[in-house]
N, C-alpha and C positions, 0 to 999 in steps of 0.2 A: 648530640643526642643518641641515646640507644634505644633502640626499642627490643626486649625481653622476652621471650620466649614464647612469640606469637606464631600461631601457625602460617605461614604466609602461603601465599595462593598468587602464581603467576600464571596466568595463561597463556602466556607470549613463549614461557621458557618449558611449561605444563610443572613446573616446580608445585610443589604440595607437601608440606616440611614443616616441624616445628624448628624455627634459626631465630638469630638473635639481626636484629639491622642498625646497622651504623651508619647514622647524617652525619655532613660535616657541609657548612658551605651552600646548604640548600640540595647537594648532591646524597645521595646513595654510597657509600665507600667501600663497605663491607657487609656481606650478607655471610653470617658463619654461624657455628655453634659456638655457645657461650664467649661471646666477644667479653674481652676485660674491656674495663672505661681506663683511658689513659692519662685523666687528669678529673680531680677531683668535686671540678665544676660539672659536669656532664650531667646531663640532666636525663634520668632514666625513668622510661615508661615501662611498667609492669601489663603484660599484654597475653601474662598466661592462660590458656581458656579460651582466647578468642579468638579472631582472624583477621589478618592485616591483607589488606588487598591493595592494589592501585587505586587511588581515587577517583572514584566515579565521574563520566562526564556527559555530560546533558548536550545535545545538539538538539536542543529545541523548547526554548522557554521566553516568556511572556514576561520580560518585568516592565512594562507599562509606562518605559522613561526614554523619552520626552512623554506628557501629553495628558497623562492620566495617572499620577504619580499616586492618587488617591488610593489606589488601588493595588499598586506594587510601586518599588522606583529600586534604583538599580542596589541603594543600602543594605532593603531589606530583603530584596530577591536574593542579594547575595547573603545575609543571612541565613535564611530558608535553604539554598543551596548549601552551603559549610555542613548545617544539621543534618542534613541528608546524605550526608559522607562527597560532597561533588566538589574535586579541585579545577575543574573546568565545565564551564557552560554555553551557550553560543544564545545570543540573544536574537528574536525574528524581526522584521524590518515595520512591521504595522504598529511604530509607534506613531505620535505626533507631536511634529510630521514625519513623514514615513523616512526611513535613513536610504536613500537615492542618488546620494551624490558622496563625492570624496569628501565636501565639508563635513558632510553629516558623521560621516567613517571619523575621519578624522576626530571631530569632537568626542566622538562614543571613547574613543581609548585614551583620551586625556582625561576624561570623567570617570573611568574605567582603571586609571593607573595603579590606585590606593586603595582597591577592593581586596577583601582576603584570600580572593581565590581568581582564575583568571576570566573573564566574563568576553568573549569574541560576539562579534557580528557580523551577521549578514548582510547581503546588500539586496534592496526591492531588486525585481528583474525589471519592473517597470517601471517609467516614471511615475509619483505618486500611485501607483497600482493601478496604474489608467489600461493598463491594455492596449495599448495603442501604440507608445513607443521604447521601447530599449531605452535600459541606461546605460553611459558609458561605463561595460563591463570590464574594460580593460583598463583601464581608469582605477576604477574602485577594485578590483581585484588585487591592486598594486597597491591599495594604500589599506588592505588588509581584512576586506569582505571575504568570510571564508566562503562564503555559496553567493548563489541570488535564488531568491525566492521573492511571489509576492504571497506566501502563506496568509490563509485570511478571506483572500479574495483570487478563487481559483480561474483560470487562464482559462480564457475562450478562444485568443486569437492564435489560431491554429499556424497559420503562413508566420506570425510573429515567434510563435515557440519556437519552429524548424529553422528559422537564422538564429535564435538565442542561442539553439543546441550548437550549432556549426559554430559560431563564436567561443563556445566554451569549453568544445572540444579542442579548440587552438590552446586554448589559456589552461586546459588541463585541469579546469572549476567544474563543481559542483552545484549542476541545478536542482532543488527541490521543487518538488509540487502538492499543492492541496487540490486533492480529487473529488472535486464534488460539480456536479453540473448544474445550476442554480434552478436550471428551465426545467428543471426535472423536478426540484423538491416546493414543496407548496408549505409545511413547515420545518425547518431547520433543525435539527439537534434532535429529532425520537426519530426513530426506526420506524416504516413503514409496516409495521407487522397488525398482528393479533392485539400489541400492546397501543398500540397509537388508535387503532377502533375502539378499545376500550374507553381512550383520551376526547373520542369524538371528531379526530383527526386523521387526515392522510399521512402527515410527514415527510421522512424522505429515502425515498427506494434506494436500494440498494445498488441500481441503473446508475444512479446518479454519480455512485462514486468506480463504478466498475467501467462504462464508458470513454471516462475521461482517462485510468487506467492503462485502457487496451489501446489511445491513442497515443499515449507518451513513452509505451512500453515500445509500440511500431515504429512511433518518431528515434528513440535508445538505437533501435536496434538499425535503420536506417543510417544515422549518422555516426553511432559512434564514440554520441555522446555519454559525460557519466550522469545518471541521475538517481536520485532518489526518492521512493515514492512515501510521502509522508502520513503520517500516525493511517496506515492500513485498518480495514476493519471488516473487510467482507471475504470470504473466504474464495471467492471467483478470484478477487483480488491479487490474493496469494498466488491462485493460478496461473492468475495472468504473468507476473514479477517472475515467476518459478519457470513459464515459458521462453519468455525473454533471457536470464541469464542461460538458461540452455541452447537457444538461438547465438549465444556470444556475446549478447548488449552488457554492457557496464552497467547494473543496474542496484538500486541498494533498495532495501524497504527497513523504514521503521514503524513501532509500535508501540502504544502508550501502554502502561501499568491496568490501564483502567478497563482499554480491551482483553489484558488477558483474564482479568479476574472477571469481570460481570457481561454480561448480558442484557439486553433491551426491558427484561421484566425490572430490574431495579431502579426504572422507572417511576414503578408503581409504588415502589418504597419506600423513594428518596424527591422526588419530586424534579424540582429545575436542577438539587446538587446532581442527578447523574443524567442531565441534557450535554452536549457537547456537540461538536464538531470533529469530523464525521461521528455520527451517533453509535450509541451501543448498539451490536444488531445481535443477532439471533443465538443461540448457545452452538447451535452447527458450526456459525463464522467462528467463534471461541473459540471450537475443539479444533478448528482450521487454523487457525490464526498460530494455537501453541504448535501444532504440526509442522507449522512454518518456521518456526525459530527451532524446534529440534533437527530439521531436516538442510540449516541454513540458506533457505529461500530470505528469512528475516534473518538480520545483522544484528540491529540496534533497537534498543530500548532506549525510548526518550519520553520524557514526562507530558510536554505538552503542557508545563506550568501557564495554567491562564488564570489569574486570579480577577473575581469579583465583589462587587462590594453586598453585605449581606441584602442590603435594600433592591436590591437589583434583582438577586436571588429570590428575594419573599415573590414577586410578582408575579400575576400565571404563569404556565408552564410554557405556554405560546410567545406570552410578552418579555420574560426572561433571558437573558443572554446565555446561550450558552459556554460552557471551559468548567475546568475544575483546575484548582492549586492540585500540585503533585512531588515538588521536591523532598519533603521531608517525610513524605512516608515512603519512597517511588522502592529501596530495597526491598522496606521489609512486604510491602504488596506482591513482589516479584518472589522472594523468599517463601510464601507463603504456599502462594497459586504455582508454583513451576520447578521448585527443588523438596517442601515438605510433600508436597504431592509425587515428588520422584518423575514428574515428564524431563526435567536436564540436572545436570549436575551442578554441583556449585562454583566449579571451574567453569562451565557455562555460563552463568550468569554472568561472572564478573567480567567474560568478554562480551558478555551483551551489552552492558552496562558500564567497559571501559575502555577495553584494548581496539574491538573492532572500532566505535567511533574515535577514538583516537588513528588508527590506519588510517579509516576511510577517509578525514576529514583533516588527516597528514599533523595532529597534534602532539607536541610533547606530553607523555605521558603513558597508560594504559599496559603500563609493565613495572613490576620491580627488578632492575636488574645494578647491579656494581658500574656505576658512571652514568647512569640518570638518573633524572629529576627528582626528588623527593615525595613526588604528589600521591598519598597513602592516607587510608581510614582503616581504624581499629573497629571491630562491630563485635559487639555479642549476642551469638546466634542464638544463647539461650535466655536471653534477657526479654520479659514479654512487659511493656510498656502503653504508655496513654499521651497522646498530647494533649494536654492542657489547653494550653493556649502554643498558637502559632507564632515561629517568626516570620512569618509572610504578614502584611496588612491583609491577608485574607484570610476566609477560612471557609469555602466554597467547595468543598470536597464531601463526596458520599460514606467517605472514610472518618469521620468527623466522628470522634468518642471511639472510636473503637478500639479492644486494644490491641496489638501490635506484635508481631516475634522478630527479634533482632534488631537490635539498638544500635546506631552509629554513637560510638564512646569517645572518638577521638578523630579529628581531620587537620591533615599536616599536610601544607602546602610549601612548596618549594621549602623543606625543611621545617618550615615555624608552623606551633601549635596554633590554626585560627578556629577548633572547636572544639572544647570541651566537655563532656555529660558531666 
C-alpha cells in the first residue's frame, strides 16, 4: 500500500510535510516524496488534501463486555473506535464481572484477538472494586493489564492506596484514579453551581473531586509512584496535578472531549445527555482545563466512552445514569474547541490524542516513523459532516445531530484498511 500525497503530521519526529507512505508487512517502509509503486498490485490511496496522523488511541473507554453487552460489547465499541480514527484503545475494568484476576485478563485478549484494531485492558486495583483488598497486581500485570484502576467506584481506602502505590512502583504500572468523594456529592453527575439550583438540586461540589486529588497527588509524590488522575474537570484540579509534577511526582492527567468543549449550563440544554461523571463544572474550570493541556500539566485526551441505552437516558435527570458515548466524534470535538479556536496546534493534538498516551502507557504506535507500525488515519479537516446513525449500540451523547468539522476517511491498522468513509 501507498498512501499519496498526504500531509503527514508526526509529533514524535515534529515532521509536518506533504510525503508519500509506504506499508509493506503491516510495517511503515518508506516515508518519501513521490514513492513509485513497485508492483502493479499495490493498492493506492489518494490522500491529497488531507492529513495522515498516527492513529488515535483511547486509554479509557467503556464497551460494556462482559455484563451489559446491551449497551456496547467489545464488536461494536471497536467499530465506534475504527470510525473515530483509533487503532488502539484500552478498555476499564467495571464490566461484569469486574476483570480482577489473570483469568479475566486472560479471556479479554482471546476475545480481543480478532478485533480490527487493538482493544487492551486494565486490571480492577481491587477485588470486585470492594475497597478492601488488592489484586494480585503482579500477577495481572504479567498477563497484560496495562494499569489498575477501579474507575467507577473512586478509592476511599487511603492506607490500601499507599501499598497499591509502593507495589506498582516496583512493577513500573500505572495507577489510575477516579476522583470523586461520594460523602461529598448528594447527586451525581450536575455540578454543584448556579445550574444544579436551577435543577432543585445540590449535586456534586467541586470538593469532591479536588480532595481526593490533593490526596493521590501527596500519596505520587511520597512514593514515587506513577499515576494518573482521570477525566480531570475542576480547575483547582489542574493545580493540584501542575503542583505535583513540579514537586517531581510521576504524574499524568487526562481529559474528556466533553470537558473541554462545554460547561455545567449545557445541562439545561441537553438534559441527562450531558450528566456524567465527574460532571461539567463551571466555564472558569474550561478555560483551566485548556490551560492545562496548552501548558502540559494535561497529557492525554481520552473519551471516557460510556455508552447508555436511550431508555435509561429518557428518565429524570436524577434518576438517570450518568456517561456519554464519545469515540466517533472525540477529533473532530477536539478539532473544533482547541485548534479552529487556535488555543494549540494541530501537532498538539495529535499528541494528545496519540503519541503521549501511547509513551505514557508504553504502546506500539503514536508516531509515524520508517520501521513501525502501521497504525494511521486519513481525516479531512475540511469535511464538515452529520452522524446519522451510530456505530456504537449507543447514541447518548449531547453531540447528537450536530454537525461536525473533520472526518476520519480512512483507518489503517497494522497495515490493513479496517475503516473506510
Amino acid at each position: 500500500m501507498i498512501i499519496k500525497g498526504g500531509r503527514v503530521i508526526d509529533p514524535l519526529s515534529k515532521r509536518d510535510e506533504v510525503l508519500d507512505i509506504k506499508i509493506e508487512d503491516g510495517k511503515i517502509v518508506e516515508i518519501a516524496k513521490d514513492i513509485e509503486a513497485s508492483s502493479g498490485n499495490e493498492e493506492i490511496i489518494d490522500a491529497r488534501g488531507k492529513i495522515v496522523v498516527p492513529g488515535l488511541i483511547d486509554v479509557h473507554v467503556h464497551f460494556r463486555d462482559p455484563g451489559q453487552t446491551h449497551k456496547e460489547d467489545l464488536v461494536t465499541g471497536s467499530q465506534a473506535a475504527i470510525a473515530g480514527g483509533f487503532t488502539s484503545v484500552v478498555q476499564m475494568a467495571n464490566t461484569s464481572p469486574k476483570i480482577d484476576s489473570k483469568e479475566k485478563i486472560i479471556e479479554h485478549y482471546k476475545r480481543a484477538r480478532d478485533l480490527p484494531l487493538k482493544v487492551f485492558t486494565v486490571s480492577a486495583l481491587t477485588r470486585n472494586f470492594g475497597d478492601l483488598e488488592l489484586v494480585d497486581m503482579e500477577e495481572n500485570f504479567k498477563r497484560g493489564a496495562l494499569a489498575f484502576t477501579d474507575d467507577g467506584i473512586p478509592n476511599r481506602n487511603s492506607k490500601l492506596i499507599l501499598e497499591a502505590m509502593n507495589r506498582a512502583k516496583e512493577l513500573g504500572a500505572i495507577i489510575s484514579f477516579h476522583e470523586e468523594d461520594p460523602e461529598l456529592i448528594e447527586q451525581n453527575g450536575i455540578n454543584h453551581s448556579e445550574v444544579s439550583d436551577k435543577l432543585g438540586i445540590y449535586g456534586s461540589p467541586k470538593i469532591a473531586e479536588t480532595s481526593f486529588i490533593a490526596r493521590d497527588v501527596t500519596m505520587a509524590i511520597y512514593t514515587g509512584a506513577k499515576i494518573s488522575i482521570q477525566h480531570i474537570s475542576t480547575g483547582l484540579g489542574v493545580d493540584l496535578v501542575k503542583f505535583g509534577k513540579e514537586m517531581g511526582a510521576n504524574i499524568y492527567a487526562e481529559v474528556t472531549p466533553h470537558h473541554i468543549a462545554l460547561n455545567d449550563s449545557a445541562v439545561l440544554e441537553y438534559g441527562s445527555l450531558a450528566k456524567m461523571n465527574p460532571p461539567l463544572r463551571s466555564e472558569e474550570d474550561r478555560l483551566r482545563i485548556i490551560e492545562g493541556l496548552k501548558e502540559g500539566t494535561i497529557e492525554i485526551i481520552a473519551t471516557d466512552h460510556a455508552p447508555h441505552t436511550a431508555e435509561e437516558k429518557s428518565k429524570e435527570i436524577t434518576k438517570a445514569p450518568s456517561g456519554i458515548i464519545g469515540l466517533e466524534t472525540s477529533f473532530s470535538i477536539c478539532y473544533e474547541n482547541l485548534v479552529l479556536t487556535k488555543e494549540i496546534s494541530l501537532m498538539k493534538l495529535i499528541e494528545l490524542m496519540s503519541t503521549n498516551p501511547a509513551r505514557i502507557y508504553g504502546l506500539e504506535g503514536g508516531e509515524i516513523s520508517q520501521g513501525k507500525i502501521a497504525d494511521l488515519a486519513i481525516i479531512d479537516l475540511e469535511s464538515e459532516y452529520k452522524i446519522d446513525k451510530y456505530k456504537s449500540k449507543s447514541s447518548n451523547t449531547p453531540f447528537k445531530d450536530k454537525t461536525l468539522r473533520g472526518e476520519v476517511l480512512y483507518t489503517i491498522s497494522e497495515g490493513k484498511i479496517v475503516f473506510k468513509k
